[in-house]
C-alpha positions as CSV (number, residue, x, y, z in Angstrom):
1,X,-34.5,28.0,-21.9
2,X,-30.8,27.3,-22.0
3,X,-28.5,30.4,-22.1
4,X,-26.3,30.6,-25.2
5,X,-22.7,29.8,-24.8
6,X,-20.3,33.1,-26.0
7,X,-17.7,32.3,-28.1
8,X,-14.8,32.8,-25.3
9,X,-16.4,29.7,-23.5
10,X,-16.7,27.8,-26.0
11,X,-13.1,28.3,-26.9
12,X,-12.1,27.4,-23.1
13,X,-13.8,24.2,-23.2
14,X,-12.0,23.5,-26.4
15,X,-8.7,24.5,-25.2
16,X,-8.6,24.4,-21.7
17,X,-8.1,21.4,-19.1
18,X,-11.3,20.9,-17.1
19,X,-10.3,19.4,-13.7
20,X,-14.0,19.3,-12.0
21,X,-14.9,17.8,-8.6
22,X,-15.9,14.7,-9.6
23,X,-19.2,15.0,-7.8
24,X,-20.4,17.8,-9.6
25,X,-20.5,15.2,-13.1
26,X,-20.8,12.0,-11.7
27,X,-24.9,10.6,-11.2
28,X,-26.1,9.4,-7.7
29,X,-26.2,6.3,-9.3
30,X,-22.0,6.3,-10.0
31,X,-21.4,8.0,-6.6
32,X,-23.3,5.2,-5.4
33,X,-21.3,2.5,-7.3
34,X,-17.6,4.4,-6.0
35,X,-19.5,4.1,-2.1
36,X,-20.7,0.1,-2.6
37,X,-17.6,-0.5,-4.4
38,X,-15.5,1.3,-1.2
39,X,-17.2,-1.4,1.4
40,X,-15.1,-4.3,0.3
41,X,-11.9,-1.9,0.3
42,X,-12.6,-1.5,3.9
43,X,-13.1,-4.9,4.9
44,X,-10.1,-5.9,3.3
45,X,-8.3,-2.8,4.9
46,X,-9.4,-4.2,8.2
47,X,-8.3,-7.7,7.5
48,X,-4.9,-6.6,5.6
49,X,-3.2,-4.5,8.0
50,X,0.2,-6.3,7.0
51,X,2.1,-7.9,3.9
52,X,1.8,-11.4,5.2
53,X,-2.4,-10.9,5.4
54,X,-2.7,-8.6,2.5
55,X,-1.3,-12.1,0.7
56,X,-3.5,-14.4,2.5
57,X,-6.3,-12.1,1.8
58,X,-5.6,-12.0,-2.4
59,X,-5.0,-15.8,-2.5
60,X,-8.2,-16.6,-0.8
61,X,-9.4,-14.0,-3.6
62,X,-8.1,-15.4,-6.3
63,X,-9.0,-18.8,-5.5
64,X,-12.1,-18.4,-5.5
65,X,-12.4,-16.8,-9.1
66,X,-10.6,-19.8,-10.6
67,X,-7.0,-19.1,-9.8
68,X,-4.6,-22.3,-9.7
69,X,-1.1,-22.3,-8.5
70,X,1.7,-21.5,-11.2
71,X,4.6,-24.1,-10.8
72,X,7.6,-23.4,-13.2
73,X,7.1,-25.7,-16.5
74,X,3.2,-25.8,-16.4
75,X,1.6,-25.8,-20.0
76,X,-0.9,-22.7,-20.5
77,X,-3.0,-21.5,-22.7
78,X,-5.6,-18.6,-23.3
79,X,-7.7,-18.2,-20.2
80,X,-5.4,-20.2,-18.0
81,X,-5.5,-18.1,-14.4
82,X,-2.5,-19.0,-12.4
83,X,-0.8,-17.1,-9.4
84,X,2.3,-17.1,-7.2
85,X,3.2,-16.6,-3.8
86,X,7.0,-15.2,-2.6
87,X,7.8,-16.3,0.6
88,X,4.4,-15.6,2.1
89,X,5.2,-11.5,2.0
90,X,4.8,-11.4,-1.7
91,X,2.1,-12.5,-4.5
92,X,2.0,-12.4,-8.1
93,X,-1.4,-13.2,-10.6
94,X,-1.6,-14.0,-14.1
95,X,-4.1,-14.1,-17.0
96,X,-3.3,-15.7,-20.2
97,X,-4.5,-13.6,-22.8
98,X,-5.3,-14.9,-26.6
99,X,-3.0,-12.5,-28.3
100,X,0.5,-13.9,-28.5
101,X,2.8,-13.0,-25.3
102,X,5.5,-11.8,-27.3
103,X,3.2,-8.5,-27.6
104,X,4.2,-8.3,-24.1
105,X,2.2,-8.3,-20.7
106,X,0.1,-5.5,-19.4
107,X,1.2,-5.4,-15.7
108,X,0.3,-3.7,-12.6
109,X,2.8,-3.2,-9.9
110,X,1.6,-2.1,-6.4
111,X,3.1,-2.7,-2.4
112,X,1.3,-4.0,0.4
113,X,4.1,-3.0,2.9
114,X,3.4,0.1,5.1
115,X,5.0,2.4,7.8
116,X,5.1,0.5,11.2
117,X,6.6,-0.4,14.4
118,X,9.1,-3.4,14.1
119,X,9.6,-5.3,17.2
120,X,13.8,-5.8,17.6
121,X,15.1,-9.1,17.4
122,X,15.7,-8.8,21.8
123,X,12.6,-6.7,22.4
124,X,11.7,-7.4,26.0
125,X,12.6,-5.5,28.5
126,X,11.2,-4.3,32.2
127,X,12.3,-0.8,33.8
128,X,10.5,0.2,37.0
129,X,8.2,-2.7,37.1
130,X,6.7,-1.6,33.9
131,X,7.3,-4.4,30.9
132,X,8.3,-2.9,27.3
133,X,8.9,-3.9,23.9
134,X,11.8,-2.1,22.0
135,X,11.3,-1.5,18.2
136,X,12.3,-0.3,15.3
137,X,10.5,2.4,12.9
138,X,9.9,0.7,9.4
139,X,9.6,3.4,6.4
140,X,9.0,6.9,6.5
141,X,7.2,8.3,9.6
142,X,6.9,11.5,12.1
143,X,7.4,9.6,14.9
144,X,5.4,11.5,17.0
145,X,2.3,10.6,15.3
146,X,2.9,6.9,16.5
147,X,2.7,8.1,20.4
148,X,-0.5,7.5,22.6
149,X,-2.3,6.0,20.1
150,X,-3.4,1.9,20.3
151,X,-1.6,-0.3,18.8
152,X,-1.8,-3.8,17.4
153,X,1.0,-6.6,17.0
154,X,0.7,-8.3,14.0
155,X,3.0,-11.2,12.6
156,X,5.0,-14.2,13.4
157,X,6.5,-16.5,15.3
158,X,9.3,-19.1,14.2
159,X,9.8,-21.2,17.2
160,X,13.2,-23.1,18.1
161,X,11.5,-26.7,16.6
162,X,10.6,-24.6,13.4
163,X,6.7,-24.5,13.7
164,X,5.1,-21.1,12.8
165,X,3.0,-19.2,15.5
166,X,0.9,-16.3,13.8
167,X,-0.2,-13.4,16.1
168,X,-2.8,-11.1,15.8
169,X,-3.6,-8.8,19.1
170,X,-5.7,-5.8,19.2
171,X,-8.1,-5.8,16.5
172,X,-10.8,-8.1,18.1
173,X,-13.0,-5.8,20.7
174,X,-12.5,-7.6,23.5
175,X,-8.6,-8.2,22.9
176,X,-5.9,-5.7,25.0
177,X,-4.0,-3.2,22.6
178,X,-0.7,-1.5,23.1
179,X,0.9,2.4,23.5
180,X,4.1,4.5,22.9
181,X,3.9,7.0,26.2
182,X,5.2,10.5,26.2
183,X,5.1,13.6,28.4
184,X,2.6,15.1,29.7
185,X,2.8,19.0,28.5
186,X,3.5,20.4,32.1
187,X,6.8,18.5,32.2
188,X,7.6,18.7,28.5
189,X,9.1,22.1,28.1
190,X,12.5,21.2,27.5
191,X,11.0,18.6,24.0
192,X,8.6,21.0,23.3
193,X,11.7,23.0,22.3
194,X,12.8,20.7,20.0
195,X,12.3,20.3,16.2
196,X,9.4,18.2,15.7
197,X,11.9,15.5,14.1
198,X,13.5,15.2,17.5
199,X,10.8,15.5,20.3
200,X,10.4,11.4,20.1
201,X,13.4,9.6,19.1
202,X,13.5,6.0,17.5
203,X,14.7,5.2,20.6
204,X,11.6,6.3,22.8
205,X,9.4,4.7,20.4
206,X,9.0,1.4,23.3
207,X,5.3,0.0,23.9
208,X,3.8,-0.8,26.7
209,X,2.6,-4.1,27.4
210,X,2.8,-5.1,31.2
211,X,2.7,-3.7,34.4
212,X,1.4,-6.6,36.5
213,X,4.4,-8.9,38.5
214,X,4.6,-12.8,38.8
215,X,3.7,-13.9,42.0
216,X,3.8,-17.9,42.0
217,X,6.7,-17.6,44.8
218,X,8.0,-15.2,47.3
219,X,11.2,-14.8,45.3
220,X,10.0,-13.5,42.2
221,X,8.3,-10.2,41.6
222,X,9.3,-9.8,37.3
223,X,6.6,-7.8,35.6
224,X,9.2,-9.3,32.1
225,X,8.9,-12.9,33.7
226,X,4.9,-12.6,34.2
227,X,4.9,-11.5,30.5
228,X,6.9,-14.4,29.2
229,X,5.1,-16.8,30.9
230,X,1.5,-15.0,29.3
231,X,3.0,-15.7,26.2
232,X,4.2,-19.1,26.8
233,X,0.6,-19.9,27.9
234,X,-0.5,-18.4,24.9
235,X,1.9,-19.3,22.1
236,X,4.0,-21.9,23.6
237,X,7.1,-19.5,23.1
238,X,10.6,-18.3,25.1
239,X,11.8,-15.4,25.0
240,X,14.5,-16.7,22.4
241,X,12.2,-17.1,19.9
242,X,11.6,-13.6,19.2
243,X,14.9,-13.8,17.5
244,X,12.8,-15.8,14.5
245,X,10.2,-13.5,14.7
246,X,8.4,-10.8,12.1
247,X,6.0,-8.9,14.7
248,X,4.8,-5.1,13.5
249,X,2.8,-2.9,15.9
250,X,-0.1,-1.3,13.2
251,X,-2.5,0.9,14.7
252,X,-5.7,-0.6,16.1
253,X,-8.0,1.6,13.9
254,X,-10.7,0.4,12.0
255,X,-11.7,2.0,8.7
256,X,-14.1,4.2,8.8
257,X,-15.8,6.9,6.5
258,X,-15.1,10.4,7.0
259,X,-17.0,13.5,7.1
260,X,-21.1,14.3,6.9
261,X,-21.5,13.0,3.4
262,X,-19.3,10.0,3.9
263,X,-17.3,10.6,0.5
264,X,-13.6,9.5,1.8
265,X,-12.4,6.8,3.7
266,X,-10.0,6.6,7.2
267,X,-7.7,3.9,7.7
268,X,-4.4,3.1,7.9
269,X,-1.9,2.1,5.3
270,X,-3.7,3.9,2.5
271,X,-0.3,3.7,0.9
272,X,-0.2,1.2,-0.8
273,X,-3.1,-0.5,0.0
274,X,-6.0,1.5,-2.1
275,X,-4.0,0.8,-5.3
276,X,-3.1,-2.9,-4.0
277,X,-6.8,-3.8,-3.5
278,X,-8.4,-2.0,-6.7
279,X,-5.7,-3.4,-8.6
280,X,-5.9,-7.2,-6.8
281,X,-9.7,-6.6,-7.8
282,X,-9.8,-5.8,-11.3
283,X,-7.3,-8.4,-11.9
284,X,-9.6,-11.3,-10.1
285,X,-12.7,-10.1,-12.0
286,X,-11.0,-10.4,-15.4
287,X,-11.7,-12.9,-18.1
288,X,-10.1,-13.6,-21.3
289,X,-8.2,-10.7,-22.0
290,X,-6.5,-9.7,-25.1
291,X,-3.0,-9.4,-23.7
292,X,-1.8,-11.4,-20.8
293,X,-2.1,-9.7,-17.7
294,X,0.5,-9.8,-14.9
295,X,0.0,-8.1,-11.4
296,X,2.2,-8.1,-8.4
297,X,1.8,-7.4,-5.0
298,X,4.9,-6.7,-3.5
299,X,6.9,-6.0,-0.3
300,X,9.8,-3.6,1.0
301,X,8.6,-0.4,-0.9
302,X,9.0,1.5,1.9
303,X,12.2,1.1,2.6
304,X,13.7,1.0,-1.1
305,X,12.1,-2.4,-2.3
306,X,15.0,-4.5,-1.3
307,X,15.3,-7.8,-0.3
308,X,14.2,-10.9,-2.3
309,X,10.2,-9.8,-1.6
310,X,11.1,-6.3,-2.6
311,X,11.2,-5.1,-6.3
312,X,14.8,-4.7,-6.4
313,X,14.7,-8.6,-6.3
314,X,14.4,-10.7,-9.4
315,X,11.0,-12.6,-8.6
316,X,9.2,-10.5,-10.8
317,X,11.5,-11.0,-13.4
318,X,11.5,-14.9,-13.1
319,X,7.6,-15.5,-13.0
320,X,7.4,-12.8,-16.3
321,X,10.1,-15.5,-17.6
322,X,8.8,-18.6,-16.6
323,X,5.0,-17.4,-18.3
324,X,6.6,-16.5,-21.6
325,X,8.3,-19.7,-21.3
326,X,5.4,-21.8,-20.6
327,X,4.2,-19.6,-24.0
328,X,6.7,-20.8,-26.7
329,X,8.7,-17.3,-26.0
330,X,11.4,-15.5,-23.9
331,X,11.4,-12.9,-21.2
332,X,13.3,-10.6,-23.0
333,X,11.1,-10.6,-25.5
334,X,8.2,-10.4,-23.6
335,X,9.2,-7.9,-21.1
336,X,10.5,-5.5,-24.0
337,X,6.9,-5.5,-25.4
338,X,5.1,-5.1,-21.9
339,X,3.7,-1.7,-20.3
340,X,2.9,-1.3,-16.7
341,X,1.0,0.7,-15.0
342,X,3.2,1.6,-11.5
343,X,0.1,1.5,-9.0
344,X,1.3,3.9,-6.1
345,X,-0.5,6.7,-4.3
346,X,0.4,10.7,-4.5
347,X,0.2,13.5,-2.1
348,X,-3.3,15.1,-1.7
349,X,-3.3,19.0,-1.8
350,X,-4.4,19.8,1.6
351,X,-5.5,23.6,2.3
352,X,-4.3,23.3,5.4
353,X,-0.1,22.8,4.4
354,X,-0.7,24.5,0.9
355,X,2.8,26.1,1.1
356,X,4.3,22.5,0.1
357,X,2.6,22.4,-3.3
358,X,2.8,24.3,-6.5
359,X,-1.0,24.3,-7.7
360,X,-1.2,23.5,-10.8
361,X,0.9,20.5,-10.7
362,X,-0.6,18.9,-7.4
363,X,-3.6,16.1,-7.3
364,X,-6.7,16.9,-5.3
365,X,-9.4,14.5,-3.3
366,X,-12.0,13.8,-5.9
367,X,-10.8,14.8,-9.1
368,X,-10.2,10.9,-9.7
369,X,-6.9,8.8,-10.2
370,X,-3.9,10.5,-10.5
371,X,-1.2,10.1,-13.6
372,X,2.3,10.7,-11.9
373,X,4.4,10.9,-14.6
374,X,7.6,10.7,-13.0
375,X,8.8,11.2,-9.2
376,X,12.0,11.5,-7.4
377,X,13.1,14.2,-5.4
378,X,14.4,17.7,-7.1
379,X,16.3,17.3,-10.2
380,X,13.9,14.1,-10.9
381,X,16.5,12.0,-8.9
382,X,15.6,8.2,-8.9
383,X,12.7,8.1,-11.1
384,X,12.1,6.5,-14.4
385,X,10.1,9.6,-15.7
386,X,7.9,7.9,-18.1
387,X,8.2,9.1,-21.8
388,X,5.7,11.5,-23.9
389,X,4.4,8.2,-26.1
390,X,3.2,6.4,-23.0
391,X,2.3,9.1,-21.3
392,X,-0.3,9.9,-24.1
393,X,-1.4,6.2,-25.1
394,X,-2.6,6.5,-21.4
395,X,-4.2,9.5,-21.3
396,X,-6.2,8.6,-24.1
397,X,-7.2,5.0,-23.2
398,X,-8.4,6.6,-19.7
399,X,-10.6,9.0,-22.0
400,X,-11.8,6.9,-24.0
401,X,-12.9,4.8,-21.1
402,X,-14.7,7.6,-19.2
403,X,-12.2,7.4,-16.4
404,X,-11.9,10.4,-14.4
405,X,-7.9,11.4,-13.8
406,X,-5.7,14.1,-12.9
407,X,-2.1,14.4,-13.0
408,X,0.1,15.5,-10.2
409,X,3.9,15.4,-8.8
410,X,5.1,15.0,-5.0
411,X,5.0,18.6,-4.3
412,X,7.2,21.2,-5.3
413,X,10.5,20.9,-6.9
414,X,12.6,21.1,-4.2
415,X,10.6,20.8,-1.3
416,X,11.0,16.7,-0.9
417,X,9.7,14.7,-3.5
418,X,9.8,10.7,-3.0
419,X,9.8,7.2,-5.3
420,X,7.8,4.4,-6.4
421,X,9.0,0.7,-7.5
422,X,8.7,2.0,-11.3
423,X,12.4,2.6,-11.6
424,X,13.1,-1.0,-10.8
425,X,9.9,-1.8,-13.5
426,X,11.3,0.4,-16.4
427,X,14.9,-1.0,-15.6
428,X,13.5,-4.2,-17.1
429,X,13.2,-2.1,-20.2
430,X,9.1,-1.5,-19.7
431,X,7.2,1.2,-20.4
432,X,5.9,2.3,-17.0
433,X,4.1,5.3,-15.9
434,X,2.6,5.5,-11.9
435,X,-0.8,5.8,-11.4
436,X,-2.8,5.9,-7.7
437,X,-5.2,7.5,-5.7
438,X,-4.1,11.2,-3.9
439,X,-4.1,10.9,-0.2
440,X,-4.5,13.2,2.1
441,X,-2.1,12.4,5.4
442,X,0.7,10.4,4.2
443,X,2.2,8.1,6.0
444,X,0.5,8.7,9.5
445,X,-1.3,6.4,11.3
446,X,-4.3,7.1,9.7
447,X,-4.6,8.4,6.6
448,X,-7.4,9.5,4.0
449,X,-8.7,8.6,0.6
450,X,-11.7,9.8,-1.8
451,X,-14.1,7.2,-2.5
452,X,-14.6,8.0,-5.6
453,X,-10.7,8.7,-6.5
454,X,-10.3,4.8,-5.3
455,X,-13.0,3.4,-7.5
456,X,-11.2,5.7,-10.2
457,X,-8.6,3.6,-9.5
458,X,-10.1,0.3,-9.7
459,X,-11.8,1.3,-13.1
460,X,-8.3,2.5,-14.6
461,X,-6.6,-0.8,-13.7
462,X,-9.1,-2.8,-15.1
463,X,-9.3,-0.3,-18.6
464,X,-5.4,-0.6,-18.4
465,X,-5.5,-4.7,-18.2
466,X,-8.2,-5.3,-21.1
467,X,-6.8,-3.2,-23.6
């Protein structure tokens, strides 16, 4: 015999905000669906460590559910799936939907760029018959974290004839993988000093990759020149054509579950991937919506979404355009009328650092997808700061949709804070509010997400699209 329920409880459910564990009210049967759903994230995680394959990946994806290739002046109509690609770094889907585009788009925005190890334009080098590559950090990393662990090279090649070479070392078992060195702890008293921001410098940050000299003749004993001609072997390259070259060195991780009960996920590039993929997958498995859905994939997040793959850029802009054209409308008028749901992650409270966070305002691993209604760093600087209106059409459409969602801000007010590409979004005068997955680990090498906060996710995007 159930216990009665006193009056005082029954007034806090009423009144109060119940932000349970998501495994203590979700079946086997939907823990289940967040695991199986979580299998295909980290197959695509390990195929997609890098914009250039994350696009590869989504238009083999969206392909095979119908997709066709949007040219500028094609005719469309309700149903019509079409989809983009921005200089290979860059990709953009679209659903025709049968109410009229000038009630605006419903578009999800998310970036499959990451923190990495560029390879400078003149990386090679050989000191002490050891052969290096010089790079440069890419985003926001402790650049400790990316010493002595193995490393990948991902990317391209644009030779001197203009043929493409694409390169892909250390993922395969059997291939060789790469390493940033540092001291050993009985000669590093002197770093160990040092604030953790300065015991590895950008400039230290050189991989490994040779040690071995030529030895076809007497005269020549270059561990740089034995290295070049591996490559030429391999790739049919000079040492010019790294100039034309786009190579990142990406952990060799795979992704893997973590802990005893396998709820959360290890992998790297978390950020922005978990969004990317649950947002690249409720947009593939969408038919006929009411309003016509936009989502973008997009590049150079990480470093302030310049560029012309970046945010900042105008592509977005021009395929919204081009669509309402194709329509019988305007951008303007469409884009005033559209709402977007910014798909970025937030921090993860972690018990261990809980001095960065102020509790009640922070998300939590497995309390499902988290509503960030603005960002920036201390006085809200650099945000868009979604307004009140949104903010509660959103809330209740994730209700009424049985999502499970939290809300949370980058920590506490003056402690860092950070930004998404919603600015650039609402700039184009539409509504926009960020939504992701919490993660705990932030750009490190390897960093961790909920199961069940990623298929949260996945179910909010695809609520978000078909209303």
């Amino acid at each position: 015999m159930s216990e009665k329920k006193s009056a005082a409880k029954l007034l806090e459910e009423k009144l109060l905000m119940q932000r349970k564990n998501a495994g203590e009210t979700l079946t086997v049967a939907q823990i289940k669906e967040c695991d199986d759903f979580c299998e295909g994230y980290k197959d695509f995680m390990d195929r997609a460590k890098i914009e250039r394959e994350a696009v590869i990946y989504s238009e083999e994806l969206l392909k095979s559910k119908g997709f066709k290739e949007f040219t500028k002046g094609m005719k469309l109509k309700a149903g019509d799936k079409v989809y983009s690609v921005n200089r290979g770094k860059a990709i953009l889907m679209a659903i025709v939907g049968t109410a009229p585009i000038t009630e605006g788009v419903r578009l999800c925005a998310a970036h499959i760029d990451s923190p990495r190890l560029d390879l400078k334009q003149n990386p090679l080098y050989e000191d002490t018959d050891m052969a290096l590559f010089k790079t440069h950090y890419y985003g926001g990393i402790k650049k400790y974290q990316w010493t002595t662990i193995p490393l990948a090279l991902h990317g391209v090649i644009i030779k001197a004839d203009g043929t493409s070479v694409t390169v892909n070392i250390g993922e395969d078992e059997s291939d060789p993988v790469f390493v940033v060195t540092d001291l050993l702890p009985h000669l590093a008293a002197n770093q160990m000093t040092k604030p953790m921001s300065k015991g590895i410098t950008g400039e230290q940050l050189n991989l490994v990759i040779g040690s071995r000299p030529f030895k076809d003749d007497e005269e020549s004993g270059s561990v740089k020149l034995n290295i070049m001609n591996i490559l030429y072997e391999k790739y049919g390259i000079t040492e010019a054509d790294f100039i034309s070259a786009e190579l990142e060195a990406v952990p060799a991780f795979k992704a893997k579950d973590i802990g005893f009960d396998r709820s959360m996920v290890g992998a790297y590039g978390h950020d922005d991937k978990v969004c990317a993929y649950t947002a690249l997958a409720a947009t593939a498995e969408c038919e006929n919506p009411v309003h016509t859905v936009v989502t973008v994939l997009t590049d150079k997040e990480e470093i302030g979404s310049m560029g012309n793959t970046g945010l900042q850029s105008a592509y977005l802009e021009y395929f919204i355009h081009d669509i309402a054209e194709a329509l019988g409308s305007d951008g303007r008028t469409v884009l005033s009328a559209s709402e977007c749901l910014s798909a970025d992650v937030n921090a993860a409270y972690d018990p261990t650092f809980p001095e960065v966070n102020e509790r009640n305002n922070a998300a939590y691993i497995n309390k499902g997808v988290c509503i960030t209604k603005y960002t920036g760093a201390r006085g809200k600087s650099g945000t868009s700061d979604a307004s009140a209106e949104f903010t509660g059409k959103i809330r209740r459409l994730m209700d009424a949709n049985e999502v499970i969602w939290q809300t949370g801000e980058l920590g506490k007010v003056d402690e860092g804070g950070g930004g998404t590409v919603a600015a650039y979004i609402a700039n184009l005068n539409v509504d926009t509010i960020d939504m992701g997955v919490p993660v705990l680990s932030m750009h490190a090498p390897y960093e961790i997400v909920s199961k069940i906060d990623t298929y949260m996710a996945y179910k909010a995007f695809k609520v978000f699209i078909n209303n």
